[in-house]
FIGU-309559 format. One record per residue (C-alpha): residue number from 1; residue in one letter; chain; z, x, y. Coordinates in nm, 2 decimals, padded with zeros to 4 digits. Layout:
N
REC  num  residuo  cadena      up    east   north
REC  NUM        a       A       Z       X       Y
...
This chain:
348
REC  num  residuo  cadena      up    east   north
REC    1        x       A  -01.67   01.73  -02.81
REC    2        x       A  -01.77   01.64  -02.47
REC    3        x       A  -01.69   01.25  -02.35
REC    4        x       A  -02.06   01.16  -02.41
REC    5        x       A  -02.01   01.26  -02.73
REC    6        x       A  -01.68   01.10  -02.76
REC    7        x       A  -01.81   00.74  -02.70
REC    8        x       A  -02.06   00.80  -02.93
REC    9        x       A  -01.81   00.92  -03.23
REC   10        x       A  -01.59   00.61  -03.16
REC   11        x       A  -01.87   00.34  -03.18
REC   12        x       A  -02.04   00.49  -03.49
REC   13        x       A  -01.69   00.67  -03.68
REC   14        x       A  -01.64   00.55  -04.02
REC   15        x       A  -01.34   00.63  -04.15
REC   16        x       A  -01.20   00.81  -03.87
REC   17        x       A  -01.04   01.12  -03.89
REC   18        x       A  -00.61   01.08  -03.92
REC   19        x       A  -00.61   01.35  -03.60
REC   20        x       A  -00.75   01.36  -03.25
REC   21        x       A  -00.65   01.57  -02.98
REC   22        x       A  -00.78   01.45  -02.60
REC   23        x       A  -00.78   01.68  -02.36
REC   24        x       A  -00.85   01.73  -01.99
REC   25        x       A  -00.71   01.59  -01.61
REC   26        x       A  -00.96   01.30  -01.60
REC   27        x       A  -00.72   00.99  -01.64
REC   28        x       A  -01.05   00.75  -01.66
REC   29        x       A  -01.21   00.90  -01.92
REC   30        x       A  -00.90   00.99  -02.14
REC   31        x       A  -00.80   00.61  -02.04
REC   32        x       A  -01.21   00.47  -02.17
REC   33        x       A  -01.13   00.67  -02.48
REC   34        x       A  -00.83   00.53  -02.59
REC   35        x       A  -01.01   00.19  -02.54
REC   36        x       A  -01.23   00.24  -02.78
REC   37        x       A  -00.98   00.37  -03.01
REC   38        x       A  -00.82   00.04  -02.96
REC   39        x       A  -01.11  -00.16  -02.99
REC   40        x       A  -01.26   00.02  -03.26
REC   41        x       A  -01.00   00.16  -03.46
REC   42        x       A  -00.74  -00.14  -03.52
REC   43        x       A  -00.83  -00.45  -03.65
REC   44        x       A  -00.81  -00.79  -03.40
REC   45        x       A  -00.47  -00.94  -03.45
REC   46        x       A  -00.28  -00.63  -03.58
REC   47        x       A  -00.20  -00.46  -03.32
REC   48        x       A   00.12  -00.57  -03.24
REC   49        x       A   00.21  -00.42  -03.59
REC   50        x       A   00.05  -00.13  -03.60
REC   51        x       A  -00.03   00.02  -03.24
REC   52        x       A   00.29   00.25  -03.09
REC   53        x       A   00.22   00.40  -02.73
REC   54        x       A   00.45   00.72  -02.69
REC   55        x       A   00.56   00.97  -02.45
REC   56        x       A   00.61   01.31  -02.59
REC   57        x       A   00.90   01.38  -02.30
REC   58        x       A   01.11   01.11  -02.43
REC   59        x       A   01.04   01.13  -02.78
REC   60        x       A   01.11   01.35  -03.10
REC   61        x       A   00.92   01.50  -03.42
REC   62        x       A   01.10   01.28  -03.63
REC   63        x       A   01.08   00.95  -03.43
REC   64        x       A   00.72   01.01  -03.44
REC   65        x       A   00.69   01.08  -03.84
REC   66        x       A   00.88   00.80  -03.91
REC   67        x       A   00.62   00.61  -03.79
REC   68        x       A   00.33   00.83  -03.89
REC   69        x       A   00.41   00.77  -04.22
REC   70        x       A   00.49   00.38  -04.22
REC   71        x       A   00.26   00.21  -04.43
REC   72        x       A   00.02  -00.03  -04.19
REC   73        x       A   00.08  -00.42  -04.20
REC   74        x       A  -00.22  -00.62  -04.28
REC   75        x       A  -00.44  -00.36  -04.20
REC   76        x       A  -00.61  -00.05  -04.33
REC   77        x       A  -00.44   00.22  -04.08
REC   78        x       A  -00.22   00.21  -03.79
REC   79        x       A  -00.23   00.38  -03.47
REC   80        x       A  -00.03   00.57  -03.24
REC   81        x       A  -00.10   00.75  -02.87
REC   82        x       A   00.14   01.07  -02.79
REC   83        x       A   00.07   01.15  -02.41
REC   84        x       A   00.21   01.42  -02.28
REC   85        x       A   00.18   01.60  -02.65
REC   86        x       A   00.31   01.93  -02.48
REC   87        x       A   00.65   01.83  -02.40
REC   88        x       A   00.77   01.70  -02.75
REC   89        x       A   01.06   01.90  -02.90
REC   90        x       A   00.99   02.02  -03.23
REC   91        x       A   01.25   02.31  -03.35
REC   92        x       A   01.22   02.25  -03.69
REC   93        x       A   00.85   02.25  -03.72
REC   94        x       A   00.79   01.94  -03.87
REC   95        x       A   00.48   01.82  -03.72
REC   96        x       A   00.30   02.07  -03.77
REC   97        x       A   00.38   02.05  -04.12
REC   98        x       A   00.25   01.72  -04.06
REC   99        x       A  -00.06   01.87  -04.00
REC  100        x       A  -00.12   02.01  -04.32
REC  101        x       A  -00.06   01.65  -04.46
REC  102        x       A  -00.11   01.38  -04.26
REC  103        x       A  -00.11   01.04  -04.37
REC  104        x       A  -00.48   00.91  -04.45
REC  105        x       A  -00.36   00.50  -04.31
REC  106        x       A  -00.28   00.65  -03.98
REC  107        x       A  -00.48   00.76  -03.68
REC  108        x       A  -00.24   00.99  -03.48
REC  109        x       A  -00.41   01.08  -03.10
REC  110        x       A  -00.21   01.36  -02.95
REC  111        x       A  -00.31   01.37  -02.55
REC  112        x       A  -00.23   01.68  -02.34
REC  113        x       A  -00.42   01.76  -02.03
REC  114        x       A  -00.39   02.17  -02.06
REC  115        x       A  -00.22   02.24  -02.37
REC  116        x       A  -00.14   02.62  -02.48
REC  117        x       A  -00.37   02.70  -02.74
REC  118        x       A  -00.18   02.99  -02.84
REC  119        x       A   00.12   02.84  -02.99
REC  120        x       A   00.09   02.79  -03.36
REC  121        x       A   00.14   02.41  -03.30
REC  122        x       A  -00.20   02.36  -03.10
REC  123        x       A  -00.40   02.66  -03.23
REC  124        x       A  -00.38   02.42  -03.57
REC  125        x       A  -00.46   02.11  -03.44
REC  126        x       A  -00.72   02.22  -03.31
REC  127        x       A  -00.84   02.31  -03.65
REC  128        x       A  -00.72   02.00  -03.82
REC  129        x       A  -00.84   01.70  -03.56
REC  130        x       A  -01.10   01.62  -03.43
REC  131        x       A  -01.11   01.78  -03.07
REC  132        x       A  -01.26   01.56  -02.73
REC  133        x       A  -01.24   01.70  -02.42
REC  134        x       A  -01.22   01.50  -02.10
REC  135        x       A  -01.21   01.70  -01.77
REC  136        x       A  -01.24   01.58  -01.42
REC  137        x       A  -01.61   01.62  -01.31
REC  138        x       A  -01.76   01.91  -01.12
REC  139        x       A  -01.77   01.84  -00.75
REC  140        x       A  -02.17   01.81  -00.82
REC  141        x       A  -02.15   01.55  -01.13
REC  142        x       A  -02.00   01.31  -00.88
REC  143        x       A  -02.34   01.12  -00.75
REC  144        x       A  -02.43   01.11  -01.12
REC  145        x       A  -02.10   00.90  -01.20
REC  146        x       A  -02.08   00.68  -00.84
REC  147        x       A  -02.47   00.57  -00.95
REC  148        x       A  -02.38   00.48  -01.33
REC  149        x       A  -02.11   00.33  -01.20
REC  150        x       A  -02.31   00.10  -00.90
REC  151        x       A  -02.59   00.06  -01.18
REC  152        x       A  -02.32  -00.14  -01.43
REC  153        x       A  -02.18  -00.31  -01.16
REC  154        x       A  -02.56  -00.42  -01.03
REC  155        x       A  -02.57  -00.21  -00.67
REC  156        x       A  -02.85  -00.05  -00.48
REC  157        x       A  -02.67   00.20  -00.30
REC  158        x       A  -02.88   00.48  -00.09
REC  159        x       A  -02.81   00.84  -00.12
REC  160        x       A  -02.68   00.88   00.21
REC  161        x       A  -02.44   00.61   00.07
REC  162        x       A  -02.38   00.78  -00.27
REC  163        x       A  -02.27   01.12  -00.03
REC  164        x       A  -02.02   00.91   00.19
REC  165        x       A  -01.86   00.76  -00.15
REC  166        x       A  -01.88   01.09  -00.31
REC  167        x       A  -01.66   01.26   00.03
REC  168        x       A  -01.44   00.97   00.07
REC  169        x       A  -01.33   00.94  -00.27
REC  170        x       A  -01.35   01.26  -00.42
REC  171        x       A  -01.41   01.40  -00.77
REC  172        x       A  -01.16   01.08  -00.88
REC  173        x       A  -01.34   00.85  -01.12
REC  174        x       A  -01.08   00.59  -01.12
REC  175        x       A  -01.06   00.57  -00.77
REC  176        x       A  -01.49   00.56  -00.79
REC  177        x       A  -01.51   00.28  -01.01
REC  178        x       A  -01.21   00.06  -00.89
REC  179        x       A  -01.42   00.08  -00.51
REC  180        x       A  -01.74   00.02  -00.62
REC  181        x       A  -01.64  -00.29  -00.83
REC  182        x       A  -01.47  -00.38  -00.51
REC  183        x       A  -01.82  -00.32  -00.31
REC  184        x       A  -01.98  -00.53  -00.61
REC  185        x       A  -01.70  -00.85  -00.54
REC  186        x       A  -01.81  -00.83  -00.21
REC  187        x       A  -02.17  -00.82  -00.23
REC  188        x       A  -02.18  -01.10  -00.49
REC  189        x       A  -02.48  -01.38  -00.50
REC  190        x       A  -02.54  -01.66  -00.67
REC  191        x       A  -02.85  -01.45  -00.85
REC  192        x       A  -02.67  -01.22  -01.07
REC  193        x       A  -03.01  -01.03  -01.15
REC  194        x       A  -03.10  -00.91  -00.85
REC  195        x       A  -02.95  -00.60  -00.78
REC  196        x       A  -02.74  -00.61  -00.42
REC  197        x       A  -02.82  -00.32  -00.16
REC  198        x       A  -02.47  -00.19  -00.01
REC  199        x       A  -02.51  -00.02   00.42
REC  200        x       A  -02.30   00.24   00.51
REC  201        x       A  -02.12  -00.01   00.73
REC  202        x       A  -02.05  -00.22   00.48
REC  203        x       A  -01.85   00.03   00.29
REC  204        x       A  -01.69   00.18   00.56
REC  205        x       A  -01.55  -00.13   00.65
REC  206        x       A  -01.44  -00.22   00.28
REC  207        x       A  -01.35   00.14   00.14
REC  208        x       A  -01.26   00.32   00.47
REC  209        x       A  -00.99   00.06   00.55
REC  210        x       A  -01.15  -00.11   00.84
REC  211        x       A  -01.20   00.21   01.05
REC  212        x       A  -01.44   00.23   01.33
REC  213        x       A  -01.51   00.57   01.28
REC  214        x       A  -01.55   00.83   00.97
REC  215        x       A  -01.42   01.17   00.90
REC  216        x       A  -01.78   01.21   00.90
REC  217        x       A  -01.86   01.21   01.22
REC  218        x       A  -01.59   01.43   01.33
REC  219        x       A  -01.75   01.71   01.13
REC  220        x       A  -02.08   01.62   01.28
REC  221        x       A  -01.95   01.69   01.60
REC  222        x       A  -01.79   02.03   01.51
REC  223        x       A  -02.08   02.18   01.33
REC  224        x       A  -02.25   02.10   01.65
REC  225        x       A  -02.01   02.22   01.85
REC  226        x       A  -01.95   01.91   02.03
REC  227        x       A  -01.61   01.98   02.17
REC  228        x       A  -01.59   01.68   02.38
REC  229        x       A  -01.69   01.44   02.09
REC  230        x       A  -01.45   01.59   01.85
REC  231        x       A  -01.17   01.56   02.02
REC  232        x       A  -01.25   01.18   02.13
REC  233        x       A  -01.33   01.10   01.75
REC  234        x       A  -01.01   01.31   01.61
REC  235        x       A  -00.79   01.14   01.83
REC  236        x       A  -00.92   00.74   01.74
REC  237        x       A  -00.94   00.89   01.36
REC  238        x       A  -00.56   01.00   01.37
REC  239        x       A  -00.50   00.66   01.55
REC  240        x       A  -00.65   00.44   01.28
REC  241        x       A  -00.42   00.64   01.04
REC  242        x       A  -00.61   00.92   00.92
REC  243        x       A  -00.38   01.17   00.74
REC  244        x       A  -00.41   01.53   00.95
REC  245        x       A  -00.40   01.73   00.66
REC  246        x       A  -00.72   01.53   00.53
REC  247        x       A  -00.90   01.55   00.84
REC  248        x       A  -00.82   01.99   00.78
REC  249        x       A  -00.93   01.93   00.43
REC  250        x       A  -01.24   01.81   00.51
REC  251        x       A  -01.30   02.10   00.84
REC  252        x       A  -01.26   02.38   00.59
REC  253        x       A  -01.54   02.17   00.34
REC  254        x       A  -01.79   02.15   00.65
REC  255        x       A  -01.68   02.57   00.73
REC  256        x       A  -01.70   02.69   00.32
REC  257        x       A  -02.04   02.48   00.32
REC  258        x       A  -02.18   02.69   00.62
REC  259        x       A  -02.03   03.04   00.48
REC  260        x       A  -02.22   02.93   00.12
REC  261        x       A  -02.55   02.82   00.33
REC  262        x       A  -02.55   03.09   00.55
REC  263        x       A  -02.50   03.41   00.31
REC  264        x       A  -02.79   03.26   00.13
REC  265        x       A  -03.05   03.22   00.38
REC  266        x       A  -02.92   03.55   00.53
REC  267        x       A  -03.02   03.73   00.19
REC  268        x       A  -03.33   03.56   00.15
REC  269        x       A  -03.22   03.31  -00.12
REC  270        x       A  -03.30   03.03   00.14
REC  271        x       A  -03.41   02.79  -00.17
REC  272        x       A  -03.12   02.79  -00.34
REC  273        x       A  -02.97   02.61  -00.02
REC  274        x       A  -03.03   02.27  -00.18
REC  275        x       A  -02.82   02.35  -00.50
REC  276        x       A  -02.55   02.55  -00.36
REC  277        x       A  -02.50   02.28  -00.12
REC  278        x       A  -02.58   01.92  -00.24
REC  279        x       A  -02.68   01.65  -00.03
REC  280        x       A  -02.98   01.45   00.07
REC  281        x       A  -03.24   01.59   00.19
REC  282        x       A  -03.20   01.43   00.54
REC  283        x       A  -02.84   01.54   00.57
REC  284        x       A  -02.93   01.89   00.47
REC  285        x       A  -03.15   01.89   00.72
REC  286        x       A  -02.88   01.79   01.00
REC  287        x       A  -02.65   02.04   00.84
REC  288        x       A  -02.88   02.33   00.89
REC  289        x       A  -02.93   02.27   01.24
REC  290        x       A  -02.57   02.30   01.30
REC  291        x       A  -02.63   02.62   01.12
REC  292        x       A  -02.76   02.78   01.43
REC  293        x       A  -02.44   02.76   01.63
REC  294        x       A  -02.23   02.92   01.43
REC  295        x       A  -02.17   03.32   01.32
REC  296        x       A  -02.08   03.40   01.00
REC  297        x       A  -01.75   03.61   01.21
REC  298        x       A  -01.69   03.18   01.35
REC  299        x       A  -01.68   03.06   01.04
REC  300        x       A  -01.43   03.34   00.94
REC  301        x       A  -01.21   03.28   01.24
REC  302        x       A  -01.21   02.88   01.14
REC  303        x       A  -01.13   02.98   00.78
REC  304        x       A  -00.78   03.21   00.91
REC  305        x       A  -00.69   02.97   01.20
REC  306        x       A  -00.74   02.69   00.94
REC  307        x       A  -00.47   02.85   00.71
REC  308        x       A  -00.24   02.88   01.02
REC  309        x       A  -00.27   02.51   01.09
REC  310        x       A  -00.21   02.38   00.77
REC  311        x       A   00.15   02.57   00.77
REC  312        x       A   00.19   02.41   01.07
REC  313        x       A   00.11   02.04   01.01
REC  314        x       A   00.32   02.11   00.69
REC  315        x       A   00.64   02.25   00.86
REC  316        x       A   00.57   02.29   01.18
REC  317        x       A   00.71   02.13   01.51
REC  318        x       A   00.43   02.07   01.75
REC  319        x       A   00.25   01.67   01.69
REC  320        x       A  -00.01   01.70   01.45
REC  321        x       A  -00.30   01.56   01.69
REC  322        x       A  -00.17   01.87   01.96
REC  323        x       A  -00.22   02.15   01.66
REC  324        x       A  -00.56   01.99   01.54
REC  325        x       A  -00.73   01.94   01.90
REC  326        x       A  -00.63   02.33   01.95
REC  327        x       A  -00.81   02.40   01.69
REC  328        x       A  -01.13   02.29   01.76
REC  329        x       A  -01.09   02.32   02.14
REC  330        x       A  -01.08   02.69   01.98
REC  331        x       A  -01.36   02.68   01.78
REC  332        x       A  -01.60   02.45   01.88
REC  333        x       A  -01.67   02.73   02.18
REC  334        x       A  -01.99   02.76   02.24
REC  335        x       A  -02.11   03.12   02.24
REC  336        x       A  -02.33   03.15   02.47
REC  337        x       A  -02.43   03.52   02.49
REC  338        x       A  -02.50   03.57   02.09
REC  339        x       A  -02.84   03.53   01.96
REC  340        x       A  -02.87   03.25   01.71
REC  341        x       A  -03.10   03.23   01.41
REC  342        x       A  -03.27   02.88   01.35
REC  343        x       A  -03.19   02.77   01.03
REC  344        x       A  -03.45   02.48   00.95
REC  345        x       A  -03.60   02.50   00.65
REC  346        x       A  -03.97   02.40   00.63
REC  347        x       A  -03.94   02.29   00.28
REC  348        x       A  -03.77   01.98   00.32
């Protein structure tokens, strides 16, 4: 079952089942899970008796039956969590014989973020427990999450401000909620009803630790082609701490978004634009113009010489800022004798 699901099982399950296997990469939502299996599936006051929280790498098959099959104190079941279900070592075989039988006053959770569903062991839990599944979200499920999570904590945030969380943060919903609750401290009023609208500046200064200028901005300047720009905003970003190889990570985003864009439009798909590559409306719009300085055999040459500079900021001996500013002293180039398509679309 999906997480959605999940939450719903947990607030509504009566009796639970004695097996659950959590999936997935997503700390937060395996982490909101297990919360509700807390809160839901031991009573108040008996959890010190009856909750154990294991590792599977530092534990054994038979350290975990022997509690499995403890009878719960002052309580109807008890509980235990086994993360990192993969790496317990079990020769004999004994849990999953445990399988077969497990107690009916305990609620085992096994937690393994890819386990091999073709050994014998996970191919028949998955059969015997109940089965939730808890992924890290798709690059394009991020907005969806960064607005639940300003709505619960009682934000107004902008798109253009959803899209700067979203890049800054990435696809980690920890990091996502732990920010915007900080946004949310900061924003506070004394009327807790009204919901607090959060600028760019604001969260710049709060999330991007104080710096005067964004990563942002530096890609502006390079789909644009702005040589002069870039290397005066790459230079204050690197001197405010920015780390090089993130500053590469997010050239070859602004580069894989033009290749996507561009083959589209090319081959007549120019609608599907929007989809391929989400963002609002008025930063599409910026991003298309800068589509018109660049050839798709650019964007090719930016994706090798990006590979060639990563090697080097990883093991390389020239200063970082020296191997980035070649780079886009190389690439932002203006070509001045190649035709260029306008890429504005009227539908926006």
């Amino acid at each position: 079952m999906t997480f959605k699901e999940a939450l719903k099982h947990l607030d509504h399950a009566a009796p639970f089942s004695p097996l659950y296997l959590i999936t997935g990469d997503e700390p937060f939502l395996i982490e909101t899970l297990l919360h509700q299996f807390s809160k839901k599936g031991l009573e108040l006051g008996a959890q010190s008796f009856n909750f154990s929280r294991i590792q599977g790498s530092n534990t054994s098959a038979e350290a975990i039956l022997a509690i499995a099959n403890t009878f719960p104190i002052a309580s109807p079941r008890r509980m235990i969590w086994i993360h990192n279900t993969e790496q317990i070592k079990d020769e004999r075989g004994l849990l999953l014989d445990y399988l077969e039988n497990p107690s009916e006053t305990t609620l085992l959770v096994f937690i393994a973020e890819k386990p091999d569903m073709r050994k014998k062991f996970f191919s028949t839990l998955k059969k015997k427990a109940m089965v939730m599944h808890c992924p890290r979200p798709k690059d394009g499920e991020v907005p969806t999450w960064i607005r639940h999570a300003a709505k619960k904590n009682g934000l107004d945030l902008s798109e253009e401000l959803i899209w700067f969380l979203k890049e800054h943060l990435g696809r980690d919903l920890l990091a996502i909620h732990q920010e915007i609750a900080k946004l949310a401290l900061f924003c506070a009023t004394t009327d807790d009803s009204e919901k607090k609208a959060v600028s760019i500046d604001v969260a710049q200064e709060i999330i991007g630790d104080g710096r005067s200028h964004t990563i942002f901005e530096l890609t502006d300047a390079v789909g644009n082609k702005n040589s002069e720009k870039a290397l005066v905003l790459l230079g204050k970003l690197l001197s405010e701490g920015a780390h090089p190889l993130f500053i590469l990570t997010m050239l070859v985003r602004l580069w894989r978004q033009m290749a996507i864009a561009k083959t589209l439009i090319d081959s007549g798909q120019a609608q599907a634009v929007a989809k391929r590559v989400p963002m609002p409306p008025s930063l599409l719009q910026r991003f298309l113009r800068q589509l018109k300085h660049w050839t798709q055999d650019e964007i090719q040459k930016a994706f090798e010489q990006a590979l060639s500079v990563d090697s080097q900021l990883k093991g390389g001996n020239l200063p970082a800022r020296t191997v980035l500013e070649t780079l886009l002293l190389d690439l932002c180039r203006p070509e001045i004798s190649e035709k260029r398509q306008d890429y504005s679309l009227p539908f926006f």
